[in-house]
Residue frames as qw, qx, qy, qz and C-alpha x, y, z in Angstrom:
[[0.304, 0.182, -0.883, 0.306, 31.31, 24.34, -4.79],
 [0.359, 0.077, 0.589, -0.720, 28.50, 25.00, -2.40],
 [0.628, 0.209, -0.415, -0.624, 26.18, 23.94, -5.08],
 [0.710, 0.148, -0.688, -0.024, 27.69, 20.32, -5.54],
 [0.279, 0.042, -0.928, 0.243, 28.03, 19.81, -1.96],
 [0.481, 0.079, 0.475, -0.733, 24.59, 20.68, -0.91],
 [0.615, 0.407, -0.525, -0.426, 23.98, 18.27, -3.95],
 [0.107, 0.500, -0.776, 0.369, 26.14, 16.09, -2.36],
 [0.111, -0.055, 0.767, -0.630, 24.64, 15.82, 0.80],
 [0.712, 0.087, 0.251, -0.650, 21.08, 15.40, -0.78],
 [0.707, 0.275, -0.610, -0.231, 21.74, 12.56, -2.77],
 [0.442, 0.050, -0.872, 0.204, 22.97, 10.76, 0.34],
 [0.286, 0.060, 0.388, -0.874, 20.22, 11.81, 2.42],
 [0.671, 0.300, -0.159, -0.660, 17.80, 11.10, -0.33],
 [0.692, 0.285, -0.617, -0.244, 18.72, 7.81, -0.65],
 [0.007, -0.099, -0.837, 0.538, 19.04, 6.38, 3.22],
 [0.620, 0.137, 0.320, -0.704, 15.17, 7.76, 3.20],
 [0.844, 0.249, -0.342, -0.330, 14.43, 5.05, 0.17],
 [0.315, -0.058, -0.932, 0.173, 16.31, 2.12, 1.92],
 [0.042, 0.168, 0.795, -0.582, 14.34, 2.62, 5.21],
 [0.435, 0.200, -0.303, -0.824, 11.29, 3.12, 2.70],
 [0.522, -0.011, 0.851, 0.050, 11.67, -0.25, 1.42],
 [0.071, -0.166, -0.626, -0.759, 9.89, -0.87, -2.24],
 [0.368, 0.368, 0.300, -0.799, 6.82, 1.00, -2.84],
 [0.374, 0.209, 0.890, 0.155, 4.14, -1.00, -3.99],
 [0.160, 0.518, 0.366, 0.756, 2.00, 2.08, -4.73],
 [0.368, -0.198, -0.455, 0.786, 1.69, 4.60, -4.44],
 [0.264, 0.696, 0.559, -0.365, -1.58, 5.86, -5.61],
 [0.103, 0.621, -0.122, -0.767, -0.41, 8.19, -8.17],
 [0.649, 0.468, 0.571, 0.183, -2.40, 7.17, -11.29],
 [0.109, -0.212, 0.426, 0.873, -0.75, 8.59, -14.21],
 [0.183, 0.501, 0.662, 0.527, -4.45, 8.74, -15.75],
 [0.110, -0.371, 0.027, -0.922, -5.25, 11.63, -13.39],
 [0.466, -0.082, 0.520, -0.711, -7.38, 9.56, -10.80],
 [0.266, -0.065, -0.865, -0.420, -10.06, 7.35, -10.68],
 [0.442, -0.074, 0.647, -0.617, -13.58, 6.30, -9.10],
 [0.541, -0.231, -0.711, -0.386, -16.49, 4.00, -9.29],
 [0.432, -0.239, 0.349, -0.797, -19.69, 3.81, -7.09],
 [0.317, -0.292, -0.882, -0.191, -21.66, 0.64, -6.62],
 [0.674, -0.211, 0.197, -0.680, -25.41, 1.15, -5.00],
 [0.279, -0.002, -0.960, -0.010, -26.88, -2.43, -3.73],
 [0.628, -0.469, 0.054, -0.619, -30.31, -3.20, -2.40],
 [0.799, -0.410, 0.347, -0.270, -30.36, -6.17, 0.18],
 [0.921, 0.363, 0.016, 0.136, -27.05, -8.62, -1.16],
 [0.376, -0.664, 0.279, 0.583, -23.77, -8.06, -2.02],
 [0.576, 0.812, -0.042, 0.087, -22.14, -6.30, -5.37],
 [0.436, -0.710, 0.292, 0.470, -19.07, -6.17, -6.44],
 [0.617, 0.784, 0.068, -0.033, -17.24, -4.39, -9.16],
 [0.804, -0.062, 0.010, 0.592, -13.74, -3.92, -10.36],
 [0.042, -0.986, -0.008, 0.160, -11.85, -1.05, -10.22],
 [0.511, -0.474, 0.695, 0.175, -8.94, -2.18, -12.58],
 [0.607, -0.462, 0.059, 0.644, -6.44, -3.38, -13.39],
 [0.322, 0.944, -0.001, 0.076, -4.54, -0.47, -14.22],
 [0.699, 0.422, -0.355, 0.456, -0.64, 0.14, -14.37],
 [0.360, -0.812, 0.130, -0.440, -1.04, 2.22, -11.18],
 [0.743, -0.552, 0.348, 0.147, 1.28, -0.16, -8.41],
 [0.105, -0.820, 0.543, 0.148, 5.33, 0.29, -9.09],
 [0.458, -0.423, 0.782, -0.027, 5.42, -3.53, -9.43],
 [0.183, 0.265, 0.915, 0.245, 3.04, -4.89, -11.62],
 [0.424, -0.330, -0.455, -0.711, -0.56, -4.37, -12.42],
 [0.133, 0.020, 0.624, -0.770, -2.87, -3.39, -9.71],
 [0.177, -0.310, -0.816, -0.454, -6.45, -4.76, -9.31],
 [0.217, -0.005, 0.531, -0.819, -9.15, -3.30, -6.65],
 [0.416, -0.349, -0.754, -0.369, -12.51, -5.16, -6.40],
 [0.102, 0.107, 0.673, -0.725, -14.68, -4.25, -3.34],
 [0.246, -0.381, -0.891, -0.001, -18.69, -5.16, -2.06],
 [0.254, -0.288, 0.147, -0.911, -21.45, -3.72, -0.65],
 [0.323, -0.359, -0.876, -0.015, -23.55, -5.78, 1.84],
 [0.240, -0.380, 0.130, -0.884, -26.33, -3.50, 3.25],
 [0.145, 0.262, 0.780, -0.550, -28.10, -3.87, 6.45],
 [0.309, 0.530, 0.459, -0.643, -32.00, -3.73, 5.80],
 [0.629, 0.446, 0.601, 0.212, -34.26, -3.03, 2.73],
 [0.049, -0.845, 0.222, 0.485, -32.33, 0.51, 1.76],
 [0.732, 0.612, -0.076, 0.288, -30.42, 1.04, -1.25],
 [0.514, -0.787, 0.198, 0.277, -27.07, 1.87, 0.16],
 [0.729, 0.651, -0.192, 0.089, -24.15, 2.81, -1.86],
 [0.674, -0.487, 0.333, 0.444, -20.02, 2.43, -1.02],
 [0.493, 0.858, -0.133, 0.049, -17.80, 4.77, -3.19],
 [0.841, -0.220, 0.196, 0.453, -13.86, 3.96, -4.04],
 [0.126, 0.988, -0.041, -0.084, -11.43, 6.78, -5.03],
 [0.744, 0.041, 0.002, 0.667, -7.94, 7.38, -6.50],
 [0.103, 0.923, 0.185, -0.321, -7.56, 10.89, -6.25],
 [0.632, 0.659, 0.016, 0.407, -5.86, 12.88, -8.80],
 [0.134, -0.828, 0.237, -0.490, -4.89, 15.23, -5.81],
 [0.591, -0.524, 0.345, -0.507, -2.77, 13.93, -3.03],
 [0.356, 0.271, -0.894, -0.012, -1.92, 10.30, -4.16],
 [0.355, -0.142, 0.656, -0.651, -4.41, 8.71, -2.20],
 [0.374, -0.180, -0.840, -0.350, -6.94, 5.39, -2.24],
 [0.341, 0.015, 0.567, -0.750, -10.17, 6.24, -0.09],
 [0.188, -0.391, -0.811, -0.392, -13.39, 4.51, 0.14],
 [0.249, -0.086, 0.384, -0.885, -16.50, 6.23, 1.87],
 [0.111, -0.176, -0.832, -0.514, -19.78, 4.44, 2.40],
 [0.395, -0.571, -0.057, -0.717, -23.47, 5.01, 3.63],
 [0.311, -0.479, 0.622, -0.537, -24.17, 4.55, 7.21],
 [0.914, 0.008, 0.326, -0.240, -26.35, 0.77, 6.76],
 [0.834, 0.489, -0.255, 0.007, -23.48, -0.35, 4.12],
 [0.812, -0.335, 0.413, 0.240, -20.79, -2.93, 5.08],
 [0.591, 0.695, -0.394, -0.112, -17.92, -2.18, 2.15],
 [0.854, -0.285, 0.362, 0.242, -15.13, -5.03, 1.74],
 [0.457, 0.880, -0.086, -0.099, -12.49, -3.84, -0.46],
 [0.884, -0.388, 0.260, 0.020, -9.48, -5.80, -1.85],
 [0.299, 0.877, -0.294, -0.235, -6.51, -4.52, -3.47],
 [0.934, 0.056, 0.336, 0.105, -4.76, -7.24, -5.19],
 [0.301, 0.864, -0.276, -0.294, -1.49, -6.85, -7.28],
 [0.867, 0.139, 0.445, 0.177, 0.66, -9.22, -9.75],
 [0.761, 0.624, 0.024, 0.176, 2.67, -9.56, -12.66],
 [0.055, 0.790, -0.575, 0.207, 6.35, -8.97, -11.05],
 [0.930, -0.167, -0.298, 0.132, 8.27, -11.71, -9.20],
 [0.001, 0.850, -0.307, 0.428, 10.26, -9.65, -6.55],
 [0.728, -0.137, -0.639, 0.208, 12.64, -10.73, -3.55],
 [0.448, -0.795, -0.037, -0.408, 11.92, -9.74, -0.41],
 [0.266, 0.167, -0.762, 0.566, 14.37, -10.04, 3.22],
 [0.208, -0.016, 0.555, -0.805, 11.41, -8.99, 5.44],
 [0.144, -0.415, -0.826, -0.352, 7.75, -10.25, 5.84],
 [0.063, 0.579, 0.381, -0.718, 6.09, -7.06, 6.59],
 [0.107, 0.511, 0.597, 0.610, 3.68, -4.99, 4.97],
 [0.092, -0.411, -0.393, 0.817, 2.94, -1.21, 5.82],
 [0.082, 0.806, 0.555, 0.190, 0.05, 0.62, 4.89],
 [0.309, -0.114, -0.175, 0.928, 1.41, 4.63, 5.38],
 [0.260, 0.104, 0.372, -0.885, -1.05, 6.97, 6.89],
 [0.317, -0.422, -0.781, -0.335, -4.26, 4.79, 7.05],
 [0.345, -0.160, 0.356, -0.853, -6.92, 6.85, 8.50],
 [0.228, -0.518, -0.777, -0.276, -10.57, 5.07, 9.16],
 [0.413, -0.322, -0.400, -0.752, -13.14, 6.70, 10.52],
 [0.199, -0.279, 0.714, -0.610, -13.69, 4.97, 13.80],
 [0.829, 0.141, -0.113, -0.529, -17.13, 2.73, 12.42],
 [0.745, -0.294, 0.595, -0.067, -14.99, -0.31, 13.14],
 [0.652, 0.683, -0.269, -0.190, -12.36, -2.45, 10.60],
 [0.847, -0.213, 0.459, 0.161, -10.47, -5.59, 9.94],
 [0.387, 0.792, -0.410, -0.234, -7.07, -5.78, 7.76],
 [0.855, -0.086, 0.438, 0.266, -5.51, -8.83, 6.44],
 [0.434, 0.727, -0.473, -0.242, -2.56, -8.89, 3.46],
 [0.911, 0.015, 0.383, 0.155, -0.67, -12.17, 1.74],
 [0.106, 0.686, -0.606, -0.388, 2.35, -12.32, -0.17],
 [0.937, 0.343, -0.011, -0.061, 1.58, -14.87, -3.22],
 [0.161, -0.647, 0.712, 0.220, 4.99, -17.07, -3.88],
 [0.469, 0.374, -0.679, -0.423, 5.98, -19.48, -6.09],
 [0.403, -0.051, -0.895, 0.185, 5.70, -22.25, -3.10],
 [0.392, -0.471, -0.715, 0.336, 3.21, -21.11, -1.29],
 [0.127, -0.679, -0.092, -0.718, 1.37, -17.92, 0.47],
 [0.322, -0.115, -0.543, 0.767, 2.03, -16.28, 3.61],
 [0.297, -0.791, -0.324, -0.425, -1.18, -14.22, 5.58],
 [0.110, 0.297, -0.352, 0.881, -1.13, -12.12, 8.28],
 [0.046, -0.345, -0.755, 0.556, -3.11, -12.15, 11.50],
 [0.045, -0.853, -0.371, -0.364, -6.73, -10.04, 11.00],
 [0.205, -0.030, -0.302, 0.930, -5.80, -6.75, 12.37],
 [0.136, -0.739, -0.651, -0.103, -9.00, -5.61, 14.22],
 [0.131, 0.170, -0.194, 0.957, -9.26, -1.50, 14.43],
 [0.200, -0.653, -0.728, 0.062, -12.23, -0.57, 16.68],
 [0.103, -0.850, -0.420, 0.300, -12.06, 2.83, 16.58],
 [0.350, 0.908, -0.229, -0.025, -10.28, 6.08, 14.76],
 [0.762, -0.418, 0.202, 0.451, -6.84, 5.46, 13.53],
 [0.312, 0.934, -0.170, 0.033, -4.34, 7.78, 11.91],
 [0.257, -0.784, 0.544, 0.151, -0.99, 6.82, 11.11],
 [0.436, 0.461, -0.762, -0.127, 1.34, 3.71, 9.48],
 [0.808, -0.137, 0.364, -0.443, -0.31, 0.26, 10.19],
 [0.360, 0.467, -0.766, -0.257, 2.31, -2.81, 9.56],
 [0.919, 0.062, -0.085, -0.380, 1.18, -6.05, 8.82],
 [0.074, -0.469, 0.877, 0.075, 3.69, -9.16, 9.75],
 [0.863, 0.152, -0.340, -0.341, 2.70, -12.13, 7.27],
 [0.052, -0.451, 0.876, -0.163, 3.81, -15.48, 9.34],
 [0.768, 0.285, 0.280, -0.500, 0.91, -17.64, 8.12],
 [0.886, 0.447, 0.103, -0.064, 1.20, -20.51, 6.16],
 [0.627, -0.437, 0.405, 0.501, 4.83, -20.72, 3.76],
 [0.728, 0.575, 0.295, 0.229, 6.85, -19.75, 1.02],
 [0.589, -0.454, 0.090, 0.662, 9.70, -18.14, -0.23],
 [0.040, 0.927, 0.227, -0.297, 10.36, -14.87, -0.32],
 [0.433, -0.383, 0.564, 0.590, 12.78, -14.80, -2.66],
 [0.031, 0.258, 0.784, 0.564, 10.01, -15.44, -5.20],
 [0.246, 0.546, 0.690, -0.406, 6.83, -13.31, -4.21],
 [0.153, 0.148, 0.630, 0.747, 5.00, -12.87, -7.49],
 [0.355, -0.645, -0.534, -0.415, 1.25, -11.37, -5.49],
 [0.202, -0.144, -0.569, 0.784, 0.57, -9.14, -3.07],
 [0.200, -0.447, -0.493, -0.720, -2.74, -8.70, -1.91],
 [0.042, 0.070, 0.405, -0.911, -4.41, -6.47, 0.97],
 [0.252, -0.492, -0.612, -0.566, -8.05, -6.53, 2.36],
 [0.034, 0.081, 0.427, -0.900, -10.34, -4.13, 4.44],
 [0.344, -0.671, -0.641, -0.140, -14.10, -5.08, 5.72],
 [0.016, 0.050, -0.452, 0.891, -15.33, -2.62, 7.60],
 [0.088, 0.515, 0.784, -0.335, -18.59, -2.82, 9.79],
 [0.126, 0.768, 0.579, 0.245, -21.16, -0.38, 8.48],
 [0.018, 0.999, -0.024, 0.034, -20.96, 3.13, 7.52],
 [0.535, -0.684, 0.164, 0.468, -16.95, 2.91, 7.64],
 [0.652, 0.751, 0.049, 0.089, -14.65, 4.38, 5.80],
 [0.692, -0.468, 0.191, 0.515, -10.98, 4.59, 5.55],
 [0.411, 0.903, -0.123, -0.012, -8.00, 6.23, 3.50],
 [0.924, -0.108, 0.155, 0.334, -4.34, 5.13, 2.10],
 [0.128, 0.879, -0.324, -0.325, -1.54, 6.91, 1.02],
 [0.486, 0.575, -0.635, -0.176, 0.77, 4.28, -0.09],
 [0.995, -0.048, 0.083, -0.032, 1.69, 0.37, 0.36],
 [0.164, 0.626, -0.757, 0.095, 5.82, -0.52, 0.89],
 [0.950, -0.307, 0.064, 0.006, 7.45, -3.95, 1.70],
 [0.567, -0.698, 0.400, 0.178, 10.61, -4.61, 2.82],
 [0.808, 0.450, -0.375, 0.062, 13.61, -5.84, -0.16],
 [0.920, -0.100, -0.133, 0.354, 16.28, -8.62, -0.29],
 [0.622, -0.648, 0.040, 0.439, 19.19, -7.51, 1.32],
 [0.582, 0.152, 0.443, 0.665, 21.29, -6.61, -1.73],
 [0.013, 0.821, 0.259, 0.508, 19.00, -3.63, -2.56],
 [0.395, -0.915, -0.067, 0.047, 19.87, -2.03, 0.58],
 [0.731, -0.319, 0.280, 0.534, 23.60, -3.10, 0.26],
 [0.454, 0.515, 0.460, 0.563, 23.20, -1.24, -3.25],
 [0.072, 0.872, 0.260, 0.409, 21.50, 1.87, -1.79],
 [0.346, -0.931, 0.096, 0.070, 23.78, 2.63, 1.22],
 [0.747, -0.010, 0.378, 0.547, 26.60, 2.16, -0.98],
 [0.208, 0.581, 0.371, 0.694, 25.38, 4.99, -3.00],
 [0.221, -0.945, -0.102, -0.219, 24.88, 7.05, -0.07],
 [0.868, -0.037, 0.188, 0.459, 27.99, 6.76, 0.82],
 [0.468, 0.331, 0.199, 0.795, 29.50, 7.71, -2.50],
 [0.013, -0.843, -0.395, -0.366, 27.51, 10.91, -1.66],
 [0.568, -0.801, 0.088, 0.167, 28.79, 11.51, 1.84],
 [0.609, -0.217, 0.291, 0.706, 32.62, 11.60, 0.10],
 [0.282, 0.501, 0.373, 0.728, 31.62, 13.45, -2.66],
 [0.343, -0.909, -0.078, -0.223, 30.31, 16.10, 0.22],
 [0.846, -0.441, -0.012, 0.299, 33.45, 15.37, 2.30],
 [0.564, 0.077, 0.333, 0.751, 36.00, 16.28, -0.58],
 [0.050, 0.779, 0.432, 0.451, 33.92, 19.06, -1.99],
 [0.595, -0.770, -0.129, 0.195, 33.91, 20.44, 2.11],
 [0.819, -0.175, 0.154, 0.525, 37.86, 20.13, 1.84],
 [0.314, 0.428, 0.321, 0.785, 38.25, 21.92, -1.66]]
């Protein structure tokens, strides 16, 4: 009996944390065991893909990012999935401006909220600008640039109230970071908010959990 209701009591536990989650777009964990790619660039900009790959919960994830360097250096900007850790980092040299733009598709999902949370974005304090859009069938919604001027560590939400369209239908979601020379940043994962019903679904099932711990208690 102790078994089933410490069972119980995680299942409804475990499942209030995933509403207030919300759907995880990704979460970095490439089932191929990681990825990278470096671009170098003398004076210009480059950009390469990193992509697509099955790697975001919704669809098919793309990542394309730049390298404008200051001066007549060769300067490189490196982009990372790690196998270790679940994580999307870029790092670049100190004269190299990286722009990097993570871009995802192929789902058609409904949303109640127009947020968008990056969870534990670090940078590096070298100075960075975030924007994100939610593609819809009628239209696309942007967020404000979010300007970071100096180290940040922690969950950084985006509220898209740009432009129109309905969230009932958002078939693209796509996220971009410029950062001034030499910056560099790290991601653990990408969530947005679902249509009401999904939540009605999951704290229904927690719930069922919290009786099935109740009765269990009893016995």
């Amino acid at each position: 009996m102790k078994h089933l209701r410490n069972a119980a009591l995680g299942i409804a536990l475990a499942l209030t944390g995933v509403a207030h989650a919300g759907i995880v777009v990704d979460d970095f964990d490439d089932p191929s065991g990681g990825m990278s790619a470096t671009i170098s660039s003398p004076p210009g900009a480059t950009t390469v893909s990193l992509g697509p790959t099955t790697g975001s919960l919704l669809g098919t994830r793309n990542i394309t990012y730049s390298v404008t360097p200051s001066g007549a250096t060769v300067d490189t900007v490196g982009v990372n999935i790690s196998p270790y850790g679940s994580k999307l980092s870029e790092a670049s040299d100190n004269a190299a401006a990286p722009d990097v733009q993570i871009s995802y598709s192929g789902f058609d999902v409904s949303l109640t909220g127009n947020t968008l949370t990056l969870h534990d974005y670090g940078t590096d304090g070298n100075g960075e600008q975030v924007q994100a859009w939610f593609d819809t069938t009628s239209g696309t919604l942007s967020s404000n640039v979010e300007l970071i001027g100096g180290n940040h560590s922690g969950d950084l939400t985006l509220t898209l109230s740009n432009g129109s369209g309905d969230l009932s239908h958002v078939t693209g979601i796509r996220v971009e970071i410029k950062g001034s020379a030499g910056a560099d940043f790290q991601l653990h994962a990408i969530d947005v908010v679902p249509e009401p019903r999904a939540y009605g679904a999951l704290t229904a099932l927690g719930l069922l959990g919290t009786v099935i711990w109740r009765r269990t208690r009893k016995a």
